[in-house]
N, C-alpha and C positions, 0 to 999 in steps of 0.2 A: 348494548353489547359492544366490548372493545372489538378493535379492527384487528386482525393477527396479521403477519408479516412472516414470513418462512426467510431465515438470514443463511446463505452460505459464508463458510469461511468466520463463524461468530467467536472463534475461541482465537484470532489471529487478534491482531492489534488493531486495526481499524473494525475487525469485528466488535470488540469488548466494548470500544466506545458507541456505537451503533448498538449492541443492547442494553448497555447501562444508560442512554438516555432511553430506551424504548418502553424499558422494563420501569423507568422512575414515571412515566406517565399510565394514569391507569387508563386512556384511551386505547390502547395498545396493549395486544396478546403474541407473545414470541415462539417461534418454534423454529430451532435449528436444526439440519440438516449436518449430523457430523459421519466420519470417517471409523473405522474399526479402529483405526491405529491413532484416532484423538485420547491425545492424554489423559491422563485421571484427573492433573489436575484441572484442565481447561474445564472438562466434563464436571469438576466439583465448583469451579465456578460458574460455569451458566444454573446449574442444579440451584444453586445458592440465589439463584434473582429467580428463581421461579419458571426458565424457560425450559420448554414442550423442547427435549432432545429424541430426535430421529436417525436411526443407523441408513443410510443409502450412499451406494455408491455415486460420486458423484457423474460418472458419466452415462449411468442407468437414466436413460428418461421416463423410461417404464417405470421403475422402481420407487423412483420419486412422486411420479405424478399418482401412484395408487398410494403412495401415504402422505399428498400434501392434505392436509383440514379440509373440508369444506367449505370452513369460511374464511380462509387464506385472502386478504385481499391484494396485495403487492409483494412480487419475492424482491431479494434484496441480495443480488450475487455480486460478494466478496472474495469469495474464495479464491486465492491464487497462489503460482510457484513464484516465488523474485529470485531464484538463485541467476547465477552466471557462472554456474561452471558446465562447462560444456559438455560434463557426463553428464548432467542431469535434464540434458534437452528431452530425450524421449519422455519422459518422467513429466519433464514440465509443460509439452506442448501433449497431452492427456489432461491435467489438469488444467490448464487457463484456453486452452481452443476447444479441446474434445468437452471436458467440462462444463463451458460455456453454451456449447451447443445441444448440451443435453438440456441442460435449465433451460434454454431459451424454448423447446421442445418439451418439458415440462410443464412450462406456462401456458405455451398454445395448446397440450392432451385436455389442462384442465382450465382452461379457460381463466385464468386468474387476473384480473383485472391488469397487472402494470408490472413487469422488471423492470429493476433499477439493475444497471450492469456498471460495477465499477472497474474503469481500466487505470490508464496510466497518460501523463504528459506525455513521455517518451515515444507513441505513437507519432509524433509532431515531429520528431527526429532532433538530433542535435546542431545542425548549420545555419538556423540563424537564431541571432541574438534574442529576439521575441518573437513569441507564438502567441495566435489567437484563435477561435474556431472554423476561421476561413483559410487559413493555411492547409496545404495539402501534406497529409500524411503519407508515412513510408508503409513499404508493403510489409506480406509475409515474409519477403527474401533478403528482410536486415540482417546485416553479419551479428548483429547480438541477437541473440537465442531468446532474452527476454524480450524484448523490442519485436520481434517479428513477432511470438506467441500472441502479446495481447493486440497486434495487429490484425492478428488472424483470428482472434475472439472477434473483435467489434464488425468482422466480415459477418460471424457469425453471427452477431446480432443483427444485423440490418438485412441479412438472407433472412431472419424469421419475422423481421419487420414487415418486410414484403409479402408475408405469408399471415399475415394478421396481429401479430405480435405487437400489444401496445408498449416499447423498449425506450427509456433513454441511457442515455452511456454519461459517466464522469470521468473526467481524469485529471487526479490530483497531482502535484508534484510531488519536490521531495519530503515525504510525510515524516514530524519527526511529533512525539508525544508519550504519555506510558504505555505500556506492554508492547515495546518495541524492541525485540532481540534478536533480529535479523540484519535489520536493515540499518538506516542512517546514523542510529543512537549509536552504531558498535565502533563509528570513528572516536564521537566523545569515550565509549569505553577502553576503546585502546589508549588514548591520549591519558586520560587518565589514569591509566595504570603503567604507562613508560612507555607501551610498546606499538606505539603509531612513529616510527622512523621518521615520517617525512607526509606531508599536508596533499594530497591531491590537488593539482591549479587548479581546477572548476571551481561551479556553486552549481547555485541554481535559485529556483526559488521556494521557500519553506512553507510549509501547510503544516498546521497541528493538526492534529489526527482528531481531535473533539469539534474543531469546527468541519472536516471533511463530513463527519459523523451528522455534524445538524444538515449540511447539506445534503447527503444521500434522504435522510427522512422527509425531506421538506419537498425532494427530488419526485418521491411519492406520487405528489397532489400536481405540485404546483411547477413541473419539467415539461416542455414541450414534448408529442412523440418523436421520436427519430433524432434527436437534438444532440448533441457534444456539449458538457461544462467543462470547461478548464477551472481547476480549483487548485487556482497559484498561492500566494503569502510573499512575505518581504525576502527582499532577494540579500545573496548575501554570498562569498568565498566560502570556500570550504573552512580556509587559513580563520578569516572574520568568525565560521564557525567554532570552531576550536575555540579561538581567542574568547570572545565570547563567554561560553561556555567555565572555559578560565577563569575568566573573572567572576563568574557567579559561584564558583566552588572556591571561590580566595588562593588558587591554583595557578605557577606559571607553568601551561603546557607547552608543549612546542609549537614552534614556527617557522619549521622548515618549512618551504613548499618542493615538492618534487617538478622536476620537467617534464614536459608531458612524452618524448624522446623515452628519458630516463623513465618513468613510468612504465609505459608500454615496452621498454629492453629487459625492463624486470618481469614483467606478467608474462612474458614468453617464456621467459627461462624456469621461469614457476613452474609454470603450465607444462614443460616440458621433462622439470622433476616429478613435478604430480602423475604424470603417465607413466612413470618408470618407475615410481614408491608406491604409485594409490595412496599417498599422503595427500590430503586438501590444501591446496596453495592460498597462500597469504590475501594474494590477489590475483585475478585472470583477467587473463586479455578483454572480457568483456567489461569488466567490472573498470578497467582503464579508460574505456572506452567512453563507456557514460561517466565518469570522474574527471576524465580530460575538458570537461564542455562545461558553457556554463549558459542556461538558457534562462531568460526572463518570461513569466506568462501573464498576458491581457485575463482578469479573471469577470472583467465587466458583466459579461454575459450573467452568469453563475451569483455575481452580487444582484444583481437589476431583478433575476429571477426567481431565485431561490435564496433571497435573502442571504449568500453568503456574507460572512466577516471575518478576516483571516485576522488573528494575535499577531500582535508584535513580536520581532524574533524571542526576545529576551523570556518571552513570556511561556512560547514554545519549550527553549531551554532547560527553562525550572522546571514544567512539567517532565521534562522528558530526564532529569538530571535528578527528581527528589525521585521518581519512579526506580532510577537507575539504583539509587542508594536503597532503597526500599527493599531491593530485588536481592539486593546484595551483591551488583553487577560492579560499583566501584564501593570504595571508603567513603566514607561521613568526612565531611568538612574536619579538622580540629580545632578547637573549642577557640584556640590561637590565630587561627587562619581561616575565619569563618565564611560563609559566601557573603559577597558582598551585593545586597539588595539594591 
């Protein structure tokens, strides 16, 4: 009998890659956990690999835990809000702390063998150059809104730890890979379409989203309880990303970089039209905030344990770049200006 796995968050981008390898092995039985308002077409892709789709609120623990399977052996919570705009805090500390704390109460109603809980680098904060898993993390009371939430999730893991929960936590960087339409890919998408002004000064460091994907699986079996992975990749400017990225679409993008001053004088003034339009700004103050920094992460742990192995940036790129064209997020190379391999 295959082992089932109940995935939050599986129609998101690190969900898709987490059940497209789940669903290619026939060891493994899926069942996701979506949302009323998940798409048709997310819902027509999981449909299409075969996984077990369940309507539950995500922060019902009751709810969930009376339709997880019974032979559920490890959940696998993905699910998150990444926005940075500071209307959507109520909205997003519901889904990534309230959330969180239901699955993890979930797992303890029905006894499920092991969550995997995925969070975020960013917990580690941005002030020093490198992070590793003994570094002390910032609380619930970070000025960014994302940053404190999944702070305040991993409270909430370690409060159901203490209460019998067999839990470990990852937390990747910055994820880039396909079906990514929120997050890090939308710089290459602005850049290549004209309208990225000016480069962010950070970096940080890159994780494809298909090896985050083997690690959360692997995370399963083979994760200490109670444990942190940092699951880093090759570091790199934002600028170097772009550039990059340029080169492999046969494209000169830009190479401004903005200052981080300059930066953060525009994400106020944004922020300050966005309250007076309810138009969504370009950029906000938080989103400055993590784009100002640029942290390197120790992933040792996470390789030594869980068999991490993070792609070469270049390599991340192309996945995240033939996705992009696929999607029909940017234009196809010209037959004249082809990428360069």
């Amino acid at each position: 009998m295959p082992r089932r796995a109940v995935v939050t968050g599986a129609g998101g981008m690190l969900g898709r890659h987490v059940v497209a390898r789940l669903t290619q092995d026939p060891g493994w039985a899926v069942t996701a956990f979506i949302r009323p308002e998940t798409p048709a077409e997310a819902r027509g892709w999981l449909n299409a690999r075969g996984v077990q789709l369940i309507e539950a609120p995500l922060t019902d623990a009751h709810a969930m835990a009376a339709q997880t399977p019974d032979d559920t052996d490890v959940y696998l919570h993905l699910a998150a809000d990444t926005s940075t705009d500071p209307r959507d805090r109520a909205r997003q500390w519901q889904t990534n702390v309230a959330g969180t704390a239901a699955v993890a109460e979930a797992v303890l109603l029905t006894r499920v063998r092991r969550l995997v809980h995925v969070s975020s680098a960013s917990v580690y904060g941005f002030d020093r150059r490198r992070v590793d898993e003994h570094c002390p993390k910032v609380g619930a009371d970070h000025p960014v809104g994302y940053v404190a939430s999944k702070a305040a999730a991993e409270e909430a893991v370690q409060d159901a730890i203490a209460r019998g929960v067999d839990a470990v936590i990852l937390n990747p960087g910055h994820m880039l890979g396909a079906w990514d339409r929120h997050n890090w890919a939308g710089l290459i998408r602005l850049a290549a379409r004209g309208r990225l002004p000016a480069i962010p000064p950070g970096g940080g460091s890159f994780a494809g989203a298909a090896a985050v994907a083997d690690a959360v699986i692997a995370a399963a079996d083979r994760a200490m309880i109670g444990e942190n992975y940092l699951l880093g990749g090759p570091e790199a400017s934002f600028q170097e990303l772009i550039r990059r990225a340029g080169d492999i679409m046969g494209r000169r993008l830009t190479d401004r970089v903005a200052p981080p001053r300059l930066l953060m004088a525009v994400a106020q003034t944004l922020g300050l039209v966005s309250r007076l339009t309810g138009l969504r700004p370009a950029i906000t103050p938080d989103a400055a905030r993590i784009t100002c920094h640029m942290v390197a992460i120790d992933s040792d742990r996470a390789k030594r344990d869980l068999g991490y192995a993070p792609p070469p940036l270049d390599s991340i790129l192309r996945e995240t770049i033939d996705w992009l064209i696929q999607a029909g997020e940017i234009d196809a190379p010209s037959s004249s200006t082809g990428p360069v391999r």
